[in-house]
Each structure stands twice: as C-alpha cells, then as structure tokens.
N, C-alpha and C positions, 0 to 999 in steps of 0.2 A: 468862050466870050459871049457868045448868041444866049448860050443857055442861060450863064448868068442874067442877064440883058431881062432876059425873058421873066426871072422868075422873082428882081426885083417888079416891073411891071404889072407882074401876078400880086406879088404883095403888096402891091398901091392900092391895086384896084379892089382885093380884097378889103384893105383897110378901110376906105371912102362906101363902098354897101357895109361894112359892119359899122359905122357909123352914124350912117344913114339907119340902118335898122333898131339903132339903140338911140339914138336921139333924143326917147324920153325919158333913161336914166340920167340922173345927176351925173355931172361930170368927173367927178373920181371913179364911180364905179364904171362907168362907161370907160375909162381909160385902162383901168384894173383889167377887165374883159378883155380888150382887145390886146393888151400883150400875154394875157395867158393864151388867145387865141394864137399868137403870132411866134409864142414861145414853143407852143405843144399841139399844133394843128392835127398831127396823126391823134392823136385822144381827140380833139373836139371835133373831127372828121369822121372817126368809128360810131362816137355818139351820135354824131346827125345822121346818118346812115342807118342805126337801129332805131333814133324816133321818127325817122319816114315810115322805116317798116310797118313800125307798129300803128303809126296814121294810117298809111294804106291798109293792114289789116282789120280795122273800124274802131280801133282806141282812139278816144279824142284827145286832141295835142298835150292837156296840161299832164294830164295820165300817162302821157308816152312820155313826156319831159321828164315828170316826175322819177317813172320809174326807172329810165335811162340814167338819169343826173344820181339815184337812187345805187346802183347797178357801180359806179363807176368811182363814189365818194369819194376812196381811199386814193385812186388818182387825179381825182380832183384836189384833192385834200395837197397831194405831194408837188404836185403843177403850182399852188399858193405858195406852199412852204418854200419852193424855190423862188418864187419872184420876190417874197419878202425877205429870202436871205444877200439876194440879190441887189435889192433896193437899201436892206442894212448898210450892205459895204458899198457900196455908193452912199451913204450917208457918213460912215464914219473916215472913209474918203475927204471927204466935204469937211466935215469936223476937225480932222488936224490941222 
C-alpha cells in the first residue's frame, strides 16, 4: 500500500518539473511528452542516462541529444505508435 502510495507521489512530482521544464512548448506537444514520458519511462530514463554520459564526456548537450534521440528512433517511433493507437480508441470510444 506504502509502495503504491509512494510511487504515485513520484509521478506527481515527476509530472509538475517535466512541466515546468517544458513550459515553452506549445501546449499539445508539451502534453504529447509527458505521457510518453509517463507511459515508457524505462526508454526515456536509459536515454537520459547516455546523454549525461556523453555531456560529462565533453559532447555538448544538442550532439548528445541528438545522437541519443538518434540511437533509439525506432523506440521512439513505437512509444508514438502506441499512444496514438491508444488515443484512437479513446476517440472511437467517444464516437459511438
């Protein structure tokens, strides 16, 4: 029960700084983001993981972004395809 407890807490408090960090996207894709983030945190956790490395190694952030975001597309790609299959049937939900 704790643990539950605990790890919606975690997801609050994650949600409100990736909100705060994104602030100056437009409000769809700011939203888009944060349940990919919230849907597949292991993938956007491995990634944040290897563009520290590559920052502390002396690549500067856009190049470590780059080639991380780069490195992983095709689950990036799959992490979309699920939310938009996701948000389909929630709309055809709606639809009937």
């Amino acid at each position: 029960m704790l643990r539950g407890f605990l790890q919606k807490a975690k997801g609050a408090v994650t949600k409100k700084v990736l909100e705060r960090q994104l602030q100056d996207l437009p409000e769809k894709e700011r939203e888009l983001l944060i349940k990919l983030i919230e849907k597949h945190p292991d993938l956007f956790e491995k990634m944040a993981t290897e563009i520290k490395a590559k920052i502390d190694s002396g690549v500067d952030q856009f190049t470590a972004m780059a080639s991380v975001t780069q490195k992983y597309r095709r689950e990036l790609a799959q992490a979309m395809q699920s939310l938009e299959d996701v948000e389909d049937g929630k709309q055809q939900v709606i639809n009937k």
